[in-house]
N, C-alpha and C positions, 0 to 999 in steps of 0.2 A: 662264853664257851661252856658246852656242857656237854660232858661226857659220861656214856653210859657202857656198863661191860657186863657180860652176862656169861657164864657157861651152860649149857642146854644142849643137847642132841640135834634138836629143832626150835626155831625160834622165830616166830611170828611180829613184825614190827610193821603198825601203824603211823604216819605223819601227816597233822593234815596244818596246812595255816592256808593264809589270802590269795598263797600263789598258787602252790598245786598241793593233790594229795596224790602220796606213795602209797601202795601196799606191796610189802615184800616178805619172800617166808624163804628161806637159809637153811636146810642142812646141817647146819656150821657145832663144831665144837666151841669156838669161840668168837664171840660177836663184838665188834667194837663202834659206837654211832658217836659223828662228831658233830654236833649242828651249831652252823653259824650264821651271818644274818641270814635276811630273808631271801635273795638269791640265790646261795647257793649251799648247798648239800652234800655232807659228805658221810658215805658210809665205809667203815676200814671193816674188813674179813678175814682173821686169820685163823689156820687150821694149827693142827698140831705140829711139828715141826718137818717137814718132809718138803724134799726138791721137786716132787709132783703138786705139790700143791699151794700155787702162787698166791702171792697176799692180792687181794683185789679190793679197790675202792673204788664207789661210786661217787663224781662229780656231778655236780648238776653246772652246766658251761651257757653260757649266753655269748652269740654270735652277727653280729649284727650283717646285713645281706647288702646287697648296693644299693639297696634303694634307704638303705637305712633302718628297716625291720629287724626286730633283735628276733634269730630263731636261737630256740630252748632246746638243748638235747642232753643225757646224759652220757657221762664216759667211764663204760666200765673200764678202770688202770688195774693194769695187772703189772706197769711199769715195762712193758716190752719197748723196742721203739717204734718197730710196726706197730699199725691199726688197723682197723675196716670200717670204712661208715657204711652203716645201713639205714635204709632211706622206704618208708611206708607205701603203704598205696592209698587208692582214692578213699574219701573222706576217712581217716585212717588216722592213726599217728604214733609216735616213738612207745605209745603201751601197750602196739597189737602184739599177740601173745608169737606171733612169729617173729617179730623183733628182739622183743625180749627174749625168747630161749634160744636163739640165733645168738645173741649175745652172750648168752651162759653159754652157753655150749664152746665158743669161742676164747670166754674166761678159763672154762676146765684146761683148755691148750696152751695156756698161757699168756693169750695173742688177750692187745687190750681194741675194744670196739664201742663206736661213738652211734647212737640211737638219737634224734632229731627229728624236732618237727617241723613241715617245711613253711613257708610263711600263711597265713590263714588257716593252720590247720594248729589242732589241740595248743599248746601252750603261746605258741611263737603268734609275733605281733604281723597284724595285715591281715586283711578281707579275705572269705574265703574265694573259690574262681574256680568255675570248672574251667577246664583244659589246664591251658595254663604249665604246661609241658616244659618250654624252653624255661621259662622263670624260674621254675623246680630245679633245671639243668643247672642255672646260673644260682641259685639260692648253696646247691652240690658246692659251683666252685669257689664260693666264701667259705663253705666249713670247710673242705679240702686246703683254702690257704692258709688260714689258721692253725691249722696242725703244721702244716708245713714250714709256717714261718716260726713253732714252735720248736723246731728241727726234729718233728716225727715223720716217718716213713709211711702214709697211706698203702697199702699192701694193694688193698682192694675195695671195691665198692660193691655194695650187694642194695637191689631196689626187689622187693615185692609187688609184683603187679603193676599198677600204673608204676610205682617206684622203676619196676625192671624195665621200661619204656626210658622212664630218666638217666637212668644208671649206661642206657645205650645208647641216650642222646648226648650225652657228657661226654662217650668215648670216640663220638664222632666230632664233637666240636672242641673239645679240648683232647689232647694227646699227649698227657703228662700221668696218667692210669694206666697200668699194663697186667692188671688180672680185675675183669666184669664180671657178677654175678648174675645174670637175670629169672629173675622166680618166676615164672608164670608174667609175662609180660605179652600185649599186645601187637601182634603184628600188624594186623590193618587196622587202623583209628575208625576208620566210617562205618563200621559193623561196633555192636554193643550198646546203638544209643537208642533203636527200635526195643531193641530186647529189654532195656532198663525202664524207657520215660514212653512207652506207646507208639503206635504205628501212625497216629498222627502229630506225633512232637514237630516235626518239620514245618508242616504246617502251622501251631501253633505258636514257634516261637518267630515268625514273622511279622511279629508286634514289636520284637526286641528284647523282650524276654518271657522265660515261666518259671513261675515258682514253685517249685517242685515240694508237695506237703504229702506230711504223717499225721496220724490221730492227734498230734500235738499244736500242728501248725504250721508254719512255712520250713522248712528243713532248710534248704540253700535255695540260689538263683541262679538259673541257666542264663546269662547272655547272648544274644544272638550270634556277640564278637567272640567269645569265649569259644562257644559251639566253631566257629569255622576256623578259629585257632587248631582245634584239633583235629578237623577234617581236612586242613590243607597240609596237615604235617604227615609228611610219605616216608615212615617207618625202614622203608624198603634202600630208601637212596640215604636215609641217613647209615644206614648200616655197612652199605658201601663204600661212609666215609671215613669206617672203622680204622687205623691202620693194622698191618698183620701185626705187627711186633703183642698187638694186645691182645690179653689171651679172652675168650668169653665161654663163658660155660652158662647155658641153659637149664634151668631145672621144670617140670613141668607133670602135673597130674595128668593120670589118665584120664582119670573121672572128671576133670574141672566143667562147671555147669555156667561157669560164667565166661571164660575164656577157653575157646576149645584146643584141645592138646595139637591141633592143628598147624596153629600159631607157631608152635613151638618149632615145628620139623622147616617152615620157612625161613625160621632167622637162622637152622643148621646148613639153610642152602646156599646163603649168601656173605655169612659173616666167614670173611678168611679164615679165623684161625680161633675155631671153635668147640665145642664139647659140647652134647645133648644127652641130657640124661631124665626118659620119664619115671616116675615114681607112680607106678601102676596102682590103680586104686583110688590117689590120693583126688582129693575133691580142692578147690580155688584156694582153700585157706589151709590145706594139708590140717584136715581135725583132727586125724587118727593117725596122722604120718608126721609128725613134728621131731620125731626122733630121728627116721630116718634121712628126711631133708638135712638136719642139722648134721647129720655124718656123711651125707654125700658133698654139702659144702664143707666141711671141715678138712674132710679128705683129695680135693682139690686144691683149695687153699695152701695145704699143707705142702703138698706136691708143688706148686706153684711156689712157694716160698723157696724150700728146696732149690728148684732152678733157679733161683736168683741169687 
């Protein structure tokens, strides 16, 4: 064990070994780092002595999924018994900068939040796979049981983008969540794949698959199975299988260039018991809006907790 303590205003921490590397930079009056094996990570934060300002550490948690893939997430503890897992979008993972300040922003409130990758993607073990939707859904309900079997309260679920697609196919097939975040999520599946991979991908992956390359080399692989994974999945009838009791609240840029603000006003028409909120301006990954996202879910959230 080794432990280090620092006092600073601000304070910059680098960690790099075989697994993964961190970089994090703290505010903090007082910084406290515990590192132990190579699994797992822990960082303790405490401020000066005040009831506004919860001790929070970060875990680093390994979860293994039903197929047996261990997914890797961190949990910011802020020691509440609620939680929120938030859940990435496509090729993406627990270090997009909207996860992370989703999660601080959720620290400040006291409320503690679990950031995961879902199998194939950044740390967590298994191939990566477009589409791939349902198994995302089901990868959700192992970390969800997890906690639960740990006796903490999942509050809510919040998914970004493809995440916001998962986070609504979880509340259609399992019904044990009752407040859904969705960020900018897609409403029809069969739109965004001309826009991404060219107007003759249809055509080309009639071989069974395409490798889809950057200046580097092969990037991922489209399957042909993967592809109609996702085109046969009807966004629309899954939504319907929401039940009301579950609250969902939509968030969505005006400006988004990848998903159009479109989407958004469809899942307001169909999910029973719903909330739509655009954040005017904002573009697919909210650059310039990361503040206000994070306060219009917090203040939801919060609301929603309230009722409960």
């Amino acid at each position: 064990m080794v432990t280090l303590a620092c006092n600073f205003h601000s304070f910059t921490f680098n960690l790099s070994n075989s697994q993964t590397l961190s970089f994090l930079k703290f505010p903090l009056h007082q910084l406290r780092c515990s590192i132990t094996p190579a699994t797992t990570l822990s960082l303790r934060m405490t401020h000066s002595h005040s009831s506004q300002n919860p001790v929070i550490e970060q875990q680093r948690v390994i979860i293994p999924n039903k197929h047996g893939e261990k997914l890797v997430g961190l949990l910011h503890e802020t020691g509440s018994k609620e939680i929120v897992i938030l859940c990435h979008g496509f090729r993406s993972t627990k270090a997009d900068r909207t996860m992370v300040n989703l999660a601080v922003a959720l620290e400040k409130e006291g409320i503690s939040a679990f950031r995961f990758d879902f199998a194939g993607n950044g740390e967590s073990e298994g191939s990566f796979e477009f589409g791939n939707y349902s198994k995302e859904a089901d990868d959700l309900h192992s970390v969800i049981q997890h906690f639960c079997e740990a006796n903490r309260i999942v509050c809510a679920i919040l998914g970004h983008s493809k995440g916001g697609d998962v986070v609504l196919l979880y509340a259609s097939k399992y019904h044990d969540i009752h407040t859904v975040v969705n960020v900018s999520g897609r409403y029809d599946l069969k739109k965004g794949i001309e826009e991404r991979f060219g107007k003759d991908f249809m055509d080309r992956i009639q071989d069974g698959f395409v490798d889809i390359k950057n200046k580097k080399g092969v990037e991922f692989r489209v399957t042909k199975e993967s592809l109609m994974e996702r085109l046969s999945l009807d966004m629309h009838e899954a939504c319907l299988k929401i039940p009301r009791e579950c609250r969902v609240l939509t968030v969505h840029g005006s400006a988004d260039e990848i998903i159009p603000v479109g989407d958004a006003l469809e899942f307001a028409k169909i999910i029973p018991n719903h909330k739509l909120h655009i954040v005017e301006g904002a573009n697919h990954n909210y650059t310039s809006y990361q503040t206000e996202l994070a306060s219009v879910v917090l203040n939801y959230l919060k609301e929603t907790l309230q009722q409960d």
